[in-house]
N, C-alpha and C positions, 0 to 999 in steps of 0.2 A: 612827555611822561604823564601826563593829564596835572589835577591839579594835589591829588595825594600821594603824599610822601610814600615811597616803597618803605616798610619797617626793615626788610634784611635783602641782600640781595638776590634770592632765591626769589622775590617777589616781579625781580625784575623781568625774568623772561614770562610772567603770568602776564606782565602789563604789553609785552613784545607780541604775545599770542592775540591780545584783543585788540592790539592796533593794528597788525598786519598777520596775519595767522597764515596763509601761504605762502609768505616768501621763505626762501632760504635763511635759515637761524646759525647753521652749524655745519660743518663736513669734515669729513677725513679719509684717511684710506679706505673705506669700509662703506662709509655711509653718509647720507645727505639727510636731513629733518628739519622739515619745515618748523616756524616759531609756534604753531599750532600741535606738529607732531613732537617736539620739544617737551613741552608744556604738560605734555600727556606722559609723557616717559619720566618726566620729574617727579610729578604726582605717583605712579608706579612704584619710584625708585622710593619715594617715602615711604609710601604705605607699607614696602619689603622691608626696609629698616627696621619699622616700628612692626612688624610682623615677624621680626628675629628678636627679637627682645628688646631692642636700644629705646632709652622713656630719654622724657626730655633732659638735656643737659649731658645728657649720654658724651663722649667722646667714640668718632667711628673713624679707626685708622684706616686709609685708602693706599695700599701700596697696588697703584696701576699705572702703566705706562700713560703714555699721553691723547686723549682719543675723547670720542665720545661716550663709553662707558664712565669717563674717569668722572667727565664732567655732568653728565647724568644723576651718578650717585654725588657728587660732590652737591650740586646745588637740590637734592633729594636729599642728603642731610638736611642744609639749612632749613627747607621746607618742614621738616618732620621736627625741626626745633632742637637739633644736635649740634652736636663742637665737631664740625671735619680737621681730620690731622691727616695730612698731604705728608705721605713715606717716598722716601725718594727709590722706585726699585733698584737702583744703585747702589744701596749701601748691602754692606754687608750683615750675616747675622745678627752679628753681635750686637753692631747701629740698630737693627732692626727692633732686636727685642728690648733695648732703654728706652726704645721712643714706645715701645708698647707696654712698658710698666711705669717707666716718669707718665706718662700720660693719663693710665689708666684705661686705656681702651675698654670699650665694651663688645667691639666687632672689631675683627682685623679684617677688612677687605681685599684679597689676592683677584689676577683675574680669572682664577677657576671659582675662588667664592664668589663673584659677583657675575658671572655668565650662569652661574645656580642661583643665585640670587633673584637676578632680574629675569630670568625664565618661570619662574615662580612668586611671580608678584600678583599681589592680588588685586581689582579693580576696587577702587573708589572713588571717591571726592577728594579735591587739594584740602590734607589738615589743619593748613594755613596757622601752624606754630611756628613760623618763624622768629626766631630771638631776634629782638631790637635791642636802640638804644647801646646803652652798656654792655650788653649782655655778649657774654665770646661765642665769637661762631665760629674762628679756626684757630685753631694749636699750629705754629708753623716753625718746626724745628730747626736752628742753626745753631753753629758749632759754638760753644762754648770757651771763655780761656783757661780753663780747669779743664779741658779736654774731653768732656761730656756736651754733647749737644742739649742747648736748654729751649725751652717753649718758650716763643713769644706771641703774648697773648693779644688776637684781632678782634676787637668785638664789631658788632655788625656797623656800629655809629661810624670806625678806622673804614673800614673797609666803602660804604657807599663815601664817604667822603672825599678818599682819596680819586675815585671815581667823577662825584660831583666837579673834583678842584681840574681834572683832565677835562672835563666837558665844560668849563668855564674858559678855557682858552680862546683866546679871539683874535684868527679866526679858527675856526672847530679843528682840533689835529684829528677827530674823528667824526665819520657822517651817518648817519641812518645809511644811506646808499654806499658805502665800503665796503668793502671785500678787504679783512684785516687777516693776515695772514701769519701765524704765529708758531714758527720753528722750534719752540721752546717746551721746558716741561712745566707744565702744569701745577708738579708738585714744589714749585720753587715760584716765587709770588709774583715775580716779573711775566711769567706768562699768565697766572692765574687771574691776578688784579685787573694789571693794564692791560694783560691781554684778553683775558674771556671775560673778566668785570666788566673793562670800557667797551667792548663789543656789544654785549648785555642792556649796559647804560643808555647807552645811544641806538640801539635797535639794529645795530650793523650785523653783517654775514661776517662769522669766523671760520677759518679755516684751519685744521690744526696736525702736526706732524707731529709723528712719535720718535721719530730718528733722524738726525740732518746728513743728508747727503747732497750734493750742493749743487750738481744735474740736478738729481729728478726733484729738488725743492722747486727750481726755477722754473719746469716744467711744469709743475704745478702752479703756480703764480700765473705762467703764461692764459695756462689752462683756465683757469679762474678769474683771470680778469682782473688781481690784485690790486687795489688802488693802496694799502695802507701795508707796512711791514712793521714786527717788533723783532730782534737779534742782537746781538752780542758783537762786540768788533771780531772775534775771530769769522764766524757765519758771513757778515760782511766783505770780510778779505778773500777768503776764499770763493765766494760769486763771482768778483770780479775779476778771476783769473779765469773763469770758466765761458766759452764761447755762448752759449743762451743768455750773457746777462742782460744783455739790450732788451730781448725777447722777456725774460721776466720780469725786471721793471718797467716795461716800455707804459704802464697803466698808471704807476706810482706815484702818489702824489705825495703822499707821507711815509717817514719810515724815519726809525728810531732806533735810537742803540743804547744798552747799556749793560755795569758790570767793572767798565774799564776803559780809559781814554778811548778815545777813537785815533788811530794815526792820521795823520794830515793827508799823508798819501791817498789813504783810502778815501776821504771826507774829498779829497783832489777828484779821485777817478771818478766817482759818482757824479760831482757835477757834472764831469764830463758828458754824463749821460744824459744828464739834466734833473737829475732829481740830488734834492738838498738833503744831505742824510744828517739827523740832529743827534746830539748825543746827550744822554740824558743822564742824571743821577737819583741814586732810589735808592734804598735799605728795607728789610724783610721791614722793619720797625714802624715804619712811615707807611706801610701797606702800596705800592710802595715809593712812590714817584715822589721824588721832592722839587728837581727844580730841569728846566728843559730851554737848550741854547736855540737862539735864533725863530725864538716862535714867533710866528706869525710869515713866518718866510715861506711863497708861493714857490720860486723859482730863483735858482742861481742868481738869476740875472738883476735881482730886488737889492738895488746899490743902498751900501749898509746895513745889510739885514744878513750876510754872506753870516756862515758859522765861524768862530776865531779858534784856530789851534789849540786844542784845550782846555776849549772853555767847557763849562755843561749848563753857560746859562745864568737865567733867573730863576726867583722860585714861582711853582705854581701859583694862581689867585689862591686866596685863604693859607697860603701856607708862607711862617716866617723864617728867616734866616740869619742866623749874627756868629761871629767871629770871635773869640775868647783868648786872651794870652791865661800862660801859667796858674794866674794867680786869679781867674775868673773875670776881671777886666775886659773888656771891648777892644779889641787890638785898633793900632791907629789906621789911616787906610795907606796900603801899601805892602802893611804887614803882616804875616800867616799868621793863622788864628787855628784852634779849633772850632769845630763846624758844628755850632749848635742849630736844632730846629722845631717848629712850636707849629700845631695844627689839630685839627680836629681828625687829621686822618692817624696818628700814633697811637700807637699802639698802648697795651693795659698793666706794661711791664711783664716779666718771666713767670711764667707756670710754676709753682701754682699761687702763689702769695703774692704774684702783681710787686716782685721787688725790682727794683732797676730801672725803674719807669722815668716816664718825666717826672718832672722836682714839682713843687708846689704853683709855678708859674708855668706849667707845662711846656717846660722845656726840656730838649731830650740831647744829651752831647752825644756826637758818632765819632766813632773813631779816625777822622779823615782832618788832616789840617787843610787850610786854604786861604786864598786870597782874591779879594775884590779889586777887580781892575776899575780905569775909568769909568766905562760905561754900566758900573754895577753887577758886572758880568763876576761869576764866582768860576774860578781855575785850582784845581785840587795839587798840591804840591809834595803830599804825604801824609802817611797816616800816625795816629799817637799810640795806635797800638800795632802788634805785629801780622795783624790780618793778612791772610793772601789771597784774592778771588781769582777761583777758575771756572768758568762760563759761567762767574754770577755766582757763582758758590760758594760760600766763607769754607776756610780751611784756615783755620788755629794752628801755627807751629807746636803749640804747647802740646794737644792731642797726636799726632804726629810722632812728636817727641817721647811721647809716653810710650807707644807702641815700639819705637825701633830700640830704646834705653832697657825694651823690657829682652832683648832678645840676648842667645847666647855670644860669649864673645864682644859685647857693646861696650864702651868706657865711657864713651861723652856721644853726644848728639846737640846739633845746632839746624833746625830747619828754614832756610827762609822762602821771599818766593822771588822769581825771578820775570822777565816778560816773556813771553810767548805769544808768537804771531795766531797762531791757530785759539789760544785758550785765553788770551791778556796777561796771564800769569799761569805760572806753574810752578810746582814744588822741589826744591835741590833740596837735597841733606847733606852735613856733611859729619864723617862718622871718624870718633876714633877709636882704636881698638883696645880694647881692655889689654892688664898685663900678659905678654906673650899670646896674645889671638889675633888669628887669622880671618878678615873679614871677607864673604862674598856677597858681594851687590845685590847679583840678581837671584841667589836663595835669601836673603834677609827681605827683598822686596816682596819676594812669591810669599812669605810668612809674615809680613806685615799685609798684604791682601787680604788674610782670615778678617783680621779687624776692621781695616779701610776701605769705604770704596774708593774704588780707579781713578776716581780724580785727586783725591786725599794724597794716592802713594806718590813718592816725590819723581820727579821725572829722571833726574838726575841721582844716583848716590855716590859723592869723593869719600875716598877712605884719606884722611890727613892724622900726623904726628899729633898736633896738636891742634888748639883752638885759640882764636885772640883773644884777647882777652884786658878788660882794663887792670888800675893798679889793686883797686878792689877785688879782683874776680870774678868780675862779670863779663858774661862772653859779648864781645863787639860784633853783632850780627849785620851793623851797617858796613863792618870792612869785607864782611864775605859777600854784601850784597855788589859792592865798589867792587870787588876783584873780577865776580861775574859780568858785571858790565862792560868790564875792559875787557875780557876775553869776548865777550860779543861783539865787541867792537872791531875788535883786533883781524 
């Protein structure tokens, strides 16, 4: 990386263009660009920002699929010295326009505005306003437990950091020479950070997909020569049932998952193939990577080094980890804790007054309890709050709730999440009907769509009498998650 520091990470691929400027930087369905033709398209993408109005500090919403434009104008913000906020094009209106007034936008990027955008960009020189330091370079919105999605605030120090602490691993999970190939969207921090940040960081070739279809991904892998994978345990399980898998990992030396346990079976069939598939834990908060199992592991065959059923691991270099009972104590070893964790890569706390952040010791509690095995290895056991992640995605019962409580005919509403082979989790509701009403499923779900998007709506909706409930009256959502279970089982 020579011997000065990048200030922001838009500085990164300026430093990839003058180390190697012909080789392959980026691809996708569409288009290949070299680190040299990169580098030019960023500068572009600034100069059209800052030639629409956006001044420093600006907020510029990107609601674009996953591709090269997204990433263009994304690291063409930071260039021109703006806050990028990554819209998920998944959500719905409604989603759409809070994240465009909580934020404040001062451009909303669609990709009709931005094929008008970058068709009409003017030539110049890199700006080189990149925000350092302190300074936020991205709004990245997740669900709230009030049912509002809140900003959490990346400033550029979070973000190369979390970068730096990935390229500290020894030996490298990523090389200048990979082909890192990233299934994921962009607007959600796990493909953004580890996947286009550590490609960035380290000088590698990305590759990137706007839609997973689990053929033509692996065909692409083949195509490309993949050495490195990032995905989710559903995208994983599904490869493996599909006849090309041999064929698309046959390159792969590294490949990562995260989001949500990895099943044993699947972590089983991959070795099969021979590649060691690690599973990782991360939060939007941590930008995002916190701790990653089995590192340092070449191949299957590295006795003791093998991945353990549910582990996710250590924590990265520079990043710490501890364990907390009830009463903020250090839990003893053996026993679940919650999952605190402390690093230069966390984030500045919630948009806009930086509330919720880590505490004065910079320490940040996540909603995940866990436990340390013998070998230091952390295994997640449950969470202290009611979070459900589907491909990676928080989804709040609370917000959920709010939408289907609001509908006609609703008396009570209980949302939890359940597992799912395809997504890690997914959402069941369970609904009772107001006095004398008649509830239908699938119009209550088609009008709770206006507000949610499709991964939000619950997959499942039971219409029941009633709800459990303790002596207090509070609803027992651990016994509807138990009954789910057994009936999976079953």
């Amino acid at each position: 990386m020579g011997t000065d520091k990048p200030v922001g990470i838009g500085q990164l691929v300026s430093s990839g263009a003058a180390r190697t400027p012909s080789r392959c930087a980026i691809i996708d369905a569409h288009t290949r660009l070299t680190w040299a033709e990169l580098d030019r398209a960023v500068t572009r993408a600034a100069l059209a920002l800052l030639a629409a109005g956006a001044a420093s500090g600006d907020r510029v919403a990107l609601e674009l699929g996953t591709g090269i434009p997204f990433a263009v104008l994304y690291l063409g913000a930071l260039r021109a010295g703006l806050v990028a906020v990554p819209v998920n094009p998944a959500y719905t209106q409604p989603e759409i326009e809070h994240i465009l007034r909580d934020s404040g936008a001062a451009l909303h990027i669609t990709p009709a505005a931005a094929d008008a955008l970058l068709a009409a960009a003017p030539d110049g020189a890199d700006p080189q306003a990149d925000r350092g330091g302190e300074q936020l370079s991205v709004l990245l919105y997740t669900s709230g437990t009030s049912g509002r999605p809140k900003g959490a605030m990346l400033s550029a120090r979070a973000l190369l950091a979390n970068v730096d602490q990935l390229a500290a691993v020894d030996p490298p999970v990523l090389r200048a020479d990979d082909v890192l190939f990233v299934p994921l969207p962009l607007c959600h921090v796990f493909g953004l950070n580890a996947g286009l940040g550590m490609a960035l960081r380290v000088g590698a070739t990305v590759v990137l997909a706007d839609r997973f279809d689990p053929a033509a991904t692996l065909g692409t892998m083949a195509a490309e020569r993949v050495t490195a994978v990032l995905g989710v345990p559903g995208q994983y399980a599904q490869w493996l049932r599909q006849p090309g898998v041999a064929a698309g990992f046959a390159a792969v030396r590294f490949a990562m998952s995260g989001s949500a346990t990895l099943p044993a079976a699947v972590v089983d069939g991959y070795a099969e193939l021979g590649v060691v598939l690690h599973d990782g834990y991360g939060l939007t908060e941590a930008a995002p990577v916190v701790t990653i199992n089995a590192i340092g592991v070449d191949s299957p065959d590295d006795a003791g080094r093998k991945p353990k059923p549910g582990s996710i691991g250590v924590a990265l270099p520079g990043v710490d980890t501890e364990l907390r009972d009830a009463d903020g104590e250090q839990t003893a070893p053996d026993d679940p804790g919650r999952l605190f964790v402390r690093g230069d890569n966390l984030f500045s706390g919630y948009w806009p007054d930086g509330s919720d952040g880590p505490d004065a010791d910079g320490w940040f509690g996540t909603g995940d309890i866990a436990v340390v095995d013998d070998d230091g290895e952390l295994h997640l056991v449950g969470r202290s709050a009611e979070l459900v992640i589907v491909n990676g995605f928080n989804v709040y019962p609370a917000e959920v709730e709010a939408v289907f409580a609001a509908q006609p005919g609703v008396g009570e509403v209980a949302v939890v999440g359940v597992p799912d082979e395809k997504t890690g989790e997914a959402v069941r509701a369970y609904l009772v009907p107001a006095a004398d009403g008649v509830l239908d499923p699938d119009a209550l779900r088609t009008a709770a769509a206006r507000s949610l998007a499709h991964f939000k709506l619950p997959r499942d909706i039971e219409i029941v009498s009633e709800l459990p409930r303790t002596v207090t009256g509070k609803i027992m959502k651990w016994q509807l998650r138990a009954a789910e279970r057994a009936d999976g089982a079953g």
